[in-house]
N, C-alpha and C positions, 0 to 999 in steps of 0.2 A: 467630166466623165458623165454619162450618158444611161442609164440602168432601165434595160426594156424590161414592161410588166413581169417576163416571165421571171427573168434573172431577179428580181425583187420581192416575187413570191418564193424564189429558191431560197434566196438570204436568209428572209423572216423565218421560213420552217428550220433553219439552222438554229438559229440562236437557243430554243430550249437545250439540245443537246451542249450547245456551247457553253450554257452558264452549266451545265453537271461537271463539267471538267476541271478537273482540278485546276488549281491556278499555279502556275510553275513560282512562281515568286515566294508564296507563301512559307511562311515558316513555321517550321516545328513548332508544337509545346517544347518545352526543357524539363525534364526529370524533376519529380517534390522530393525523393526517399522518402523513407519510411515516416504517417503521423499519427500521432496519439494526444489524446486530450490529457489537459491537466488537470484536471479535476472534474470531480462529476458529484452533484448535489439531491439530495432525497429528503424527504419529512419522515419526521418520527414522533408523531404526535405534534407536541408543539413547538417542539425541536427540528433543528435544519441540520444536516450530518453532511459535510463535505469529505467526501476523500479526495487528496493532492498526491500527485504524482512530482515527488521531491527529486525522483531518479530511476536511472535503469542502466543495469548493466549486465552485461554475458559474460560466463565465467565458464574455462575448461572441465574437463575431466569430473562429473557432477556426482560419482561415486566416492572421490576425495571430502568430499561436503554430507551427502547422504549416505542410505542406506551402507555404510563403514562395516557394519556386522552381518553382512550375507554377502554370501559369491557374487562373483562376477554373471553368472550364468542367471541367477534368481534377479540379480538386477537389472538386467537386459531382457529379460521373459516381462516383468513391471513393466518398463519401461514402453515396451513393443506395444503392447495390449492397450498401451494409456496414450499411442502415437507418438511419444515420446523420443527424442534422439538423446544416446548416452553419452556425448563427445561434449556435448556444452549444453548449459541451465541458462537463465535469463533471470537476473533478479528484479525486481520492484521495488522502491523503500516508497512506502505510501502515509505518511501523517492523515492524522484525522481531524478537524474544524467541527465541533459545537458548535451551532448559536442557539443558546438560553431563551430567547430573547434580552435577555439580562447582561447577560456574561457571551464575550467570544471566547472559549477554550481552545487550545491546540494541545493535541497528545504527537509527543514527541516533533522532531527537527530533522529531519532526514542526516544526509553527510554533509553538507556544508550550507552557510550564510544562502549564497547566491541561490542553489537551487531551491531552499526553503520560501527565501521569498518570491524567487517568480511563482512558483505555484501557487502562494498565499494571493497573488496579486493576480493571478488569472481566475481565483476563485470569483475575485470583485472586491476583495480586501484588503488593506494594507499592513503591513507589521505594525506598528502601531497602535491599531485598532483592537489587538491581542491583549485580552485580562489576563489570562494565566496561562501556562506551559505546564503541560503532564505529563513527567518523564516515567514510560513504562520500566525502562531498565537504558542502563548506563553503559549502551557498546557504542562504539563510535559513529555507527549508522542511522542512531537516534538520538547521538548529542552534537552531533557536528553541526547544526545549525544554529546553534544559543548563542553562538559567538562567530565573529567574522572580521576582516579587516577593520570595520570602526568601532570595532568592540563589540557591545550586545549588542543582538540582532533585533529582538521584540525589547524597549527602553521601558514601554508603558505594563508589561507583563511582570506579575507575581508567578513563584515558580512552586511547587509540588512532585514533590517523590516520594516513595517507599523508603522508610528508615536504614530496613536490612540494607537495601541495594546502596543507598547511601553509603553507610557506614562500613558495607564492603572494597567497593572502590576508593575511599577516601585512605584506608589501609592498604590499596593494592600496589602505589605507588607507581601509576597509572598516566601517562604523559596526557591521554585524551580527558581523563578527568578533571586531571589541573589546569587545563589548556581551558576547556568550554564548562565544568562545573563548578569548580573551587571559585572563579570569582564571582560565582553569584551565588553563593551560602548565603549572605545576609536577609536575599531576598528569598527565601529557600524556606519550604515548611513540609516535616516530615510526618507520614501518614503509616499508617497499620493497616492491614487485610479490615476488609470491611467497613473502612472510612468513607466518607461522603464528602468529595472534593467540588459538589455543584447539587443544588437540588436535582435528585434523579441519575446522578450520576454516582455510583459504588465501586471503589477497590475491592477485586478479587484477587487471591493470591495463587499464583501458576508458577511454582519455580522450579529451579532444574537447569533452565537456560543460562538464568544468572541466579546467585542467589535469593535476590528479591525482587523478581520478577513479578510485575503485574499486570492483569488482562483491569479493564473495565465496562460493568452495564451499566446501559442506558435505557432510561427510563422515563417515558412521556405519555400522561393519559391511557395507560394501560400498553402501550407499544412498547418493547422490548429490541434490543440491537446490542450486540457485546463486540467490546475490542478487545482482540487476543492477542494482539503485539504480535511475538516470536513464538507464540505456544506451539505453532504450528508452520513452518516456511514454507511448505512446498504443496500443491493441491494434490498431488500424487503419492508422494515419497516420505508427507510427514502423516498426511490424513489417510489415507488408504495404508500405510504400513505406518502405523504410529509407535513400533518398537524397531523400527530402523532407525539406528542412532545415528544420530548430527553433530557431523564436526564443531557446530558452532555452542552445543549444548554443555553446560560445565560440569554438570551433575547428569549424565546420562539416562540413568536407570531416573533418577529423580524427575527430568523433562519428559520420560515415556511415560508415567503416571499421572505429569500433573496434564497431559493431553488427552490421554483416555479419560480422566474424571472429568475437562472440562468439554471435550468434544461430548462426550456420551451426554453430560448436560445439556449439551445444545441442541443436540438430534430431541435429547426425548420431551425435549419444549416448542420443539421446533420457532427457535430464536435465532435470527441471523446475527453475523458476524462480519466485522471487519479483520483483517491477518493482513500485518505491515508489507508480508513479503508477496501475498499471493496475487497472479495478474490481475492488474489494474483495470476496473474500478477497484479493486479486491473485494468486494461486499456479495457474501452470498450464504448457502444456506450446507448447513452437515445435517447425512442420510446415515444412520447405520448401514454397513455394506459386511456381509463374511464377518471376521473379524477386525475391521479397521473400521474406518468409516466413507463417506464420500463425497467431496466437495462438489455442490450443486452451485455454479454462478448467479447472481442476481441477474435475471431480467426484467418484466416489470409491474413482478412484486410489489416494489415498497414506491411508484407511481400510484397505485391505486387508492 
């Protein structure tokens, strides 16, 4: 075949348009769903604070769980105001990694073996590598991971709890307690409000939820960071309405008190916080707001 100048100058000026065309063969991307990170890492003085993403889950009807003590009406007016839908909640179970330099700590174990340690291992660490376990309190969403199909989950970890909260459940007759705490009493050392379970690291007592319920600060070089476990669940519905009572609270009126005295501490020192349940990273800061308070997310703050 034969191609006179003109026809070959027609060609050439084709092909830019040609190559913009899509290409019929080509295929799709395929759908990721939904991704979230497992962990997210910050300093704190000389300290490295990990928070892990052990789990997440959506649960119906979120007025069964919160705000129990006000209308339907005042909780869909909250709700609305905060962008919030009242049909279903999203929970978080979020452990927290120390590192001392000295010592790797973990406060609490989320629900089970398996999710405890992917996230330990997508932090960069392995079970193993865990000195001690700090169980803030003994519900099942922060002792399900101590124990797993091979037995314990961390071999090489010493463990640490609140005596109360001990001594509660061990009389509660309690299938979660016997299941993942009972076999590790041996290794088990019980503490009092105001204990010192790491240089820098202090038991504070926040109960209500359970009965021996505890938060802990940390403390590095002057830097300040408090875990508040369950003091608080919800960045809305426990922190901005901190006497709407939660299904999950044992002691009610007791869990609205020990929130207000330790949130109000934290607004008026302005000291962040970690809260097991609040969205993930869950690290962020409380405002006084009206009468409740106001949870402020971390951005990057504790980068600097």
């Amino acid at each position: 075949m034969k191609l006179t100048r003109r026809a070959a100058l027609s060609l050439g000026a084709s092909l830019p348009l040609a190559a913009a065309l899509p290409h019929a063969a080509a295929a799709k991307a395929e759908m990721k769903g939904m991704d979230i990170a497992k962990s997210r890492r910050v300093e704190l003085g000389e300290f490295e604070v990990t928070t892990l993403l052990a789990g997440t889950a959506t649960r119906d009807e979120p007025q069964s769980i919160f705000g129990m003590n006000v209308s339907p009406e005042e909780f869909a007016k909250v709700s609305e105001e905060a962008f919030l839908p009242t049909d279903k909640v999203q929970f978080f179970f979020t452990p927290t990694l120390i590192n001392t330099g000295s010592e790797l700590i973990l406060f609490d174990t989320g629900l089970n073996a398996k999710g405890i340690t992917a996230a330990v291992e997508a932090a960069g660490y392995t079970a193993d590598q865990v000195d001690k376990i700090v169980i803030t309190h003994m519900h099942g969403d922060h002792i399900g991971g101590l124990m797993g199909e091979g037995g314990e989950t961390f071999k090489n970890a010493s463990y640490i709890a609140g005596s109360a909260e001990h001594n509660h459940w061990a009389k509660a007759d309690n299938d979660g307690f016997k299941a993942k705490v009972a076999p590790l009493s041996e290794k088990m050392s019980m503490i009092e409000d105001g204990a010192s379970v790491a240089s820098g690291i202090t038991a504070v007592s926040a109960p209500g939820h359970t009965p021996g319920h505890m938060g802990y600060m940390i403390e590095s070089n002057g830097a300040q960071l408090m875990l508040i476990a369950d003091l608080a669940n919800h960045p809305v519905w426990s922190l901005a309405k901190p006497d709407w009572e939660v299904r999950f609270d044992m002691d009610k009126a007791q869990a609205a008190a020990s929130r207000r005295k330790v949130l109000g501490m934290l607004a008026a020192d302005r000291v962040p916080m970690v809260g097991y349940h609040m969205p993930f990273p869950a690290m962020g800061y409380v405002a006084t707001k009206d009468d409740g308070f106001e949870y402020v997310p971390m951005s990057y703050q504790m980068m600097l």
